[in-house]
C-alpha positions as CSV (number, residue, x, y, z in Angstrom):
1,X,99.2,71.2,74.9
2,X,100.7,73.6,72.1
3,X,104.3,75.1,72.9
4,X,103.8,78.2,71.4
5,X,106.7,79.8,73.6
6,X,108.6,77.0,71.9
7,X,108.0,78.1,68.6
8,X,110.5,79.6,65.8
9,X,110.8,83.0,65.7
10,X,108.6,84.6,62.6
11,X,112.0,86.4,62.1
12,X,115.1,84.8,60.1
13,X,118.7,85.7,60.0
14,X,118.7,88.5,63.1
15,X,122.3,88.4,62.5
16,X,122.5,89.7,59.2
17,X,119.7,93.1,60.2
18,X,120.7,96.1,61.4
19,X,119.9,97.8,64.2
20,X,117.5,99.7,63.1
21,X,115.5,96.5,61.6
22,X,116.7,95.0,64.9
23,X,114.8,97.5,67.3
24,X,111.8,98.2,64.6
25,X,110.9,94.2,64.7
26,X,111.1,93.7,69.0
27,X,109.0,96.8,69.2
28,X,106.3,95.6,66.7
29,X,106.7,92.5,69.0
30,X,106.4,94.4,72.3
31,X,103.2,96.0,70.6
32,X,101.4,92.4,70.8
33,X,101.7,92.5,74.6
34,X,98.6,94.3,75.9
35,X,96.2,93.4,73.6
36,X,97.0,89.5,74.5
37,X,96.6,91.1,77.8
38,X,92.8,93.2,77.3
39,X,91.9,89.8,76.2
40,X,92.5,88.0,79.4
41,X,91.3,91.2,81.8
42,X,88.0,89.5,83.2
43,X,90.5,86.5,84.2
44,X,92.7,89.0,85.9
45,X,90.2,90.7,87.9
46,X,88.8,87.9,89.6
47,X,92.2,86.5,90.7
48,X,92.9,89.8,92.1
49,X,89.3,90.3,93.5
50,X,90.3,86.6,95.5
51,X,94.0,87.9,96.4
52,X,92.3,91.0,98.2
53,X,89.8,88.8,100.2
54,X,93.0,86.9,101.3
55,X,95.1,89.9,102.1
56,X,91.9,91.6,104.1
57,X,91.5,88.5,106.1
58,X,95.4,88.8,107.3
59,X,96.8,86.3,104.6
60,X,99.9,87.3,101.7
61,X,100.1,87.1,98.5
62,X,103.0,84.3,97.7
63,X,104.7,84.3,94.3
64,X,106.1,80.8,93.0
65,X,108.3,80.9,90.5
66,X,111.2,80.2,88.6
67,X,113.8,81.5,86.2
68,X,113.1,85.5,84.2
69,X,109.8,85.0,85.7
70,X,110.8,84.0,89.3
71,X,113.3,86.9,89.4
72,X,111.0,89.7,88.6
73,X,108.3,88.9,90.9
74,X,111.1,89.3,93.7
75,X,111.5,92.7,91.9
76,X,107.9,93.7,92.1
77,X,108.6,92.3,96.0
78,X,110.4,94.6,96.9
79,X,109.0,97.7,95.4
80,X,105.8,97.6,98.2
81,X,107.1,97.9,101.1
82,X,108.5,101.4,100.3
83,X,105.7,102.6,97.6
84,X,102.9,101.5,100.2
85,X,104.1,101.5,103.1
86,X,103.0,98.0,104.0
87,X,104.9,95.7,106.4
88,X,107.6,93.1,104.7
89,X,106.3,89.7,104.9
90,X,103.2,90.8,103.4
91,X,104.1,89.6,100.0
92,X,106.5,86.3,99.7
93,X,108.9,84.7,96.5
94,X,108.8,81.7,96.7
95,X,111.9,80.7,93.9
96,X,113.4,77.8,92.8
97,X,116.9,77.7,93.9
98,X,116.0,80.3,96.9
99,X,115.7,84.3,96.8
100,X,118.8,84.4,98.7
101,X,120.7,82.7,95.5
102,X,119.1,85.6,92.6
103,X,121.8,86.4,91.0
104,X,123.3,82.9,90.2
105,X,120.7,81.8,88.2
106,X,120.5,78.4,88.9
107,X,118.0,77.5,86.0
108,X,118.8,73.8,86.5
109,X,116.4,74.4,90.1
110,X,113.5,74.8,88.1
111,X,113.2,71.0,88.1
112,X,113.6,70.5,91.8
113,X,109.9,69.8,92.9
114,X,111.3,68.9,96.3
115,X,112.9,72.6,96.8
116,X,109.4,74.0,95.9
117,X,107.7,71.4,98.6
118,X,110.8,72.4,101.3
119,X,110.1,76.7,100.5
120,X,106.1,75.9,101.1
121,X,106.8,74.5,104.2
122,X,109.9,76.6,105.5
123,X,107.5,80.0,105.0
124,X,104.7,78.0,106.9
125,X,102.3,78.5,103.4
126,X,98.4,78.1,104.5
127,X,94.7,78.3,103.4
128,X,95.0,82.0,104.4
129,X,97.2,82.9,101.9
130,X,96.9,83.1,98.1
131,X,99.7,81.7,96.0
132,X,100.4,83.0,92.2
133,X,102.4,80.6,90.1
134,X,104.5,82.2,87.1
135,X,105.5,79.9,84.2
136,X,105.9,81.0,80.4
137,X,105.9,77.7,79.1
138,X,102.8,76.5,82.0
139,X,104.9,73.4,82.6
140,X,107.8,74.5,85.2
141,X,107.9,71.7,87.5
142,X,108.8,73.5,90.8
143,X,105.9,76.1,90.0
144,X,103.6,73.1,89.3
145,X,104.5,71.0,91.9
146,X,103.5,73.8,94.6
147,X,100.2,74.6,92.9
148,X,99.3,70.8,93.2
149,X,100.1,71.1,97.0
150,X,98.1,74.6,97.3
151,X,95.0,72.1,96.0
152,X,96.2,69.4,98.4
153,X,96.0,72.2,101.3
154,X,92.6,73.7,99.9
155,X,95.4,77.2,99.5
156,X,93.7,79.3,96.8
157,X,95.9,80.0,94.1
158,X,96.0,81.2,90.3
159,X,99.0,81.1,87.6
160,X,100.4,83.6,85.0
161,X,101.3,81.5,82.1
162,X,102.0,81.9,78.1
163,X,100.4,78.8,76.6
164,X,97.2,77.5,76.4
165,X,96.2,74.5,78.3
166,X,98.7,73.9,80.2
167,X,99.4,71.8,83.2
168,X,100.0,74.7,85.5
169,X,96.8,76.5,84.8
170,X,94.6,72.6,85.2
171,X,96.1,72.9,88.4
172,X,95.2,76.4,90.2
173,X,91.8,78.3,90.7
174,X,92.7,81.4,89.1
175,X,94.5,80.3,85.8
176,X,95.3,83.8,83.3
177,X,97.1,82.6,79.7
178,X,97.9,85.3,78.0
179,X,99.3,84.1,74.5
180,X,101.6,86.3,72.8
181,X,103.1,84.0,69.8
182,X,106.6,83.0,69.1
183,X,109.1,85.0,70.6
184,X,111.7,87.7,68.6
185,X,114.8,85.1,69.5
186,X,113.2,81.4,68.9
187,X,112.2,80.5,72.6
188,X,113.7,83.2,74.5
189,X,110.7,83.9,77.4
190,X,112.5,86.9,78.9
191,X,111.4,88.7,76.1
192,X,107.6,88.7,75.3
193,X,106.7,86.7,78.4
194,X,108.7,88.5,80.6
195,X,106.7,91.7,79.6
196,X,103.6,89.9,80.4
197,X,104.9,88.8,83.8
198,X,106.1,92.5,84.5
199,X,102.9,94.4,83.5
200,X,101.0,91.7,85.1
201,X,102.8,91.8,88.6
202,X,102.4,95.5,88.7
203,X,98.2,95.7,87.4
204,X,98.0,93.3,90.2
205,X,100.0,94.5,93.7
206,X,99.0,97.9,92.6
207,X,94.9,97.1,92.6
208,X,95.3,95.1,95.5
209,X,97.0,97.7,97.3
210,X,94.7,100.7,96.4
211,X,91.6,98.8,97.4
212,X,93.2,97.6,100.7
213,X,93.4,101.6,101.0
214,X,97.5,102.0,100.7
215,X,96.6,104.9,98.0
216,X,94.9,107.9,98.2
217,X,93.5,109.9,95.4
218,X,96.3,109.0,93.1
219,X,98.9,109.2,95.9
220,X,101.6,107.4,97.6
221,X,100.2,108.5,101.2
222,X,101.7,105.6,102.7
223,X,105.3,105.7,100.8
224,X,108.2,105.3,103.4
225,X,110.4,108.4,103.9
226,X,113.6,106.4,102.4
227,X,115.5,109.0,100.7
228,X,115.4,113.1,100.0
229,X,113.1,112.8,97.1
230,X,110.5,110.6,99.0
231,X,111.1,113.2,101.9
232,X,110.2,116.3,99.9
233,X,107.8,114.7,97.9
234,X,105.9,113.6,100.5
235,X,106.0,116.6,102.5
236,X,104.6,118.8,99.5
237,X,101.8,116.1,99.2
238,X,101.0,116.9,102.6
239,X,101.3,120.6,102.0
240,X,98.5,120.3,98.8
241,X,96.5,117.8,100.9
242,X,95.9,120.1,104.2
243,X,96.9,123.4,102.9
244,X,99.8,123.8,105.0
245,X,101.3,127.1,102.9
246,X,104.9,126.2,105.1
247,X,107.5,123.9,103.9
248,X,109.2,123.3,107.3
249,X,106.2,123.0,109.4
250,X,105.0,120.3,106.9
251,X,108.1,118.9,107.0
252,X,108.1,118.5,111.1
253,X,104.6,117.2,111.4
254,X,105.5,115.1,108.2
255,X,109.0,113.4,110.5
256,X,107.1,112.9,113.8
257,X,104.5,111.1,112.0
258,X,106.1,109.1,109.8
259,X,104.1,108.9,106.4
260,X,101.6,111.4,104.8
261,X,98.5,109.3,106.1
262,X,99.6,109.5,109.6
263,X,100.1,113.1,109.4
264,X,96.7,113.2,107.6
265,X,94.9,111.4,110.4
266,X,96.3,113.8,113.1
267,X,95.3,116.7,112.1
268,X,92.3,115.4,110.7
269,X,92.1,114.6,114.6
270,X,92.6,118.0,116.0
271,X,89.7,120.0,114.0
């Protein structure tokens, strides 16, 4: 396979730029990041078309992965609970060194196919669930080493990788490369890759979650009442939605119930 990730930097001698050149070359970087991504949309959609079946039939979506990567699909994580209201458990990290050791960054755990093997089985993964592998390079051994299980188990599963023909993406269902060249810094995947991962994990809980209904309109009708903002937010949604011209009886109805939908629903109920 070809290591693009791996690849020199088309930039020489960052050192001796300025900021300006600094800042102006990343973002004409960044800039390559969505088309790679158009390119690969087709890919995309049927993954998530095969993560909602697995979702509606009472599975979660599990991400396996390691390193920039690993970390910010436990970000994306534990965003949905509180944007869409759904239950935690739902969605799963599976990464290498353990989502209770984040922020120590033990890259060396990326190796350990065993601790991917021990997670699978301590969270009880199944053919009801749907398991998304993240790997710039498409070679991670932990991440690869839990796909080839998920075949083992007949567990549907897909990948989000940055090179072409890579051993992670022979290995799952629903493989989506998006290639985005070299990075800025020779080999540094938090950059380009990362953005990949990050747009990628949010196009994909946030279409799974509107078409399991968590949304609607364009609204956060199922957004847990966490803080102020989400509190008055929410309680003017509820004002627009059912023309309810008064703050505070929004509000009330808004409390008992406990999310806009509920509200919805009950007075939906009493007309």
């Amino acid at each position: 396979m070809e290591r693009i990730t791996e690849q020199p930097s088309l930039y020489r001698h960052l050192e001796k730029m300025s900021v300006e050149e600094l800042v102006t070359n990343i973002n004409r970087e960044d800039q390559k990041v969505a088309p790679a991504i158009e390119k690969e949309l087709v890919k995309i959609s049927e993954m998530i078309t095969a993560i909602e079946g697995q979702l509606r039939a009472g599975g979660r979506l599990i991400y396996l992965g390691a390193g920039s990567g690993g970390r910010l699909s436990v970000l994306d994580k534990v965003e949905l609970p509180n944007t869409f209201g759904i239950e935690k458990g739902v969605v799963i990290c599976l990464l290498a060194g353990g989502e209770e050791n984040l922020l120590q960054v033990l890259e060396e755990k990326e190796d350990d196919t065993d601790d991917a093997l021990r997670q699978m089985e301590l969270y009880q993964i199944n053919e009801k669930d749907f398991v998304l592998g993240i790997s710039a390079s498409g070679t991670t051994p932990y991440v690869l080493e839990g796909l080839k299980k998920c075949r083992e188990l007949n567990i549907p599963c897909g990948c989000i990788v940055n090179n072409p023909d890579s051993p992670i993406a022979a290995a799952c269902d629903y493989p989506v490369e998006v290639i985005t060249g070299p990075e800025f810094i020779s080999g540094s995947t938090r950059m380009k890759c990362g953005t990949v991962q990050k747009m990628l994990f949010d196009m994909i809980s946030t279409t799974v979650f509107v078409r399991l209904g968590r949304v609607e309109d364009n609204r956060m009708v199922n957004v847990r009442l966490i803080n102020n903002k989400a509190v008055d937010r929410s309680v003017k949604m509820l004002q627009e939605k059912r023309n309810i011209a008064d703050y505070e009886e929004a509000k009330k109805l808004l409390i008992s119930f406990g999310s806009v939908k509920k509200a919805m629903d009950y007075i939906d109920s009493q007309q």
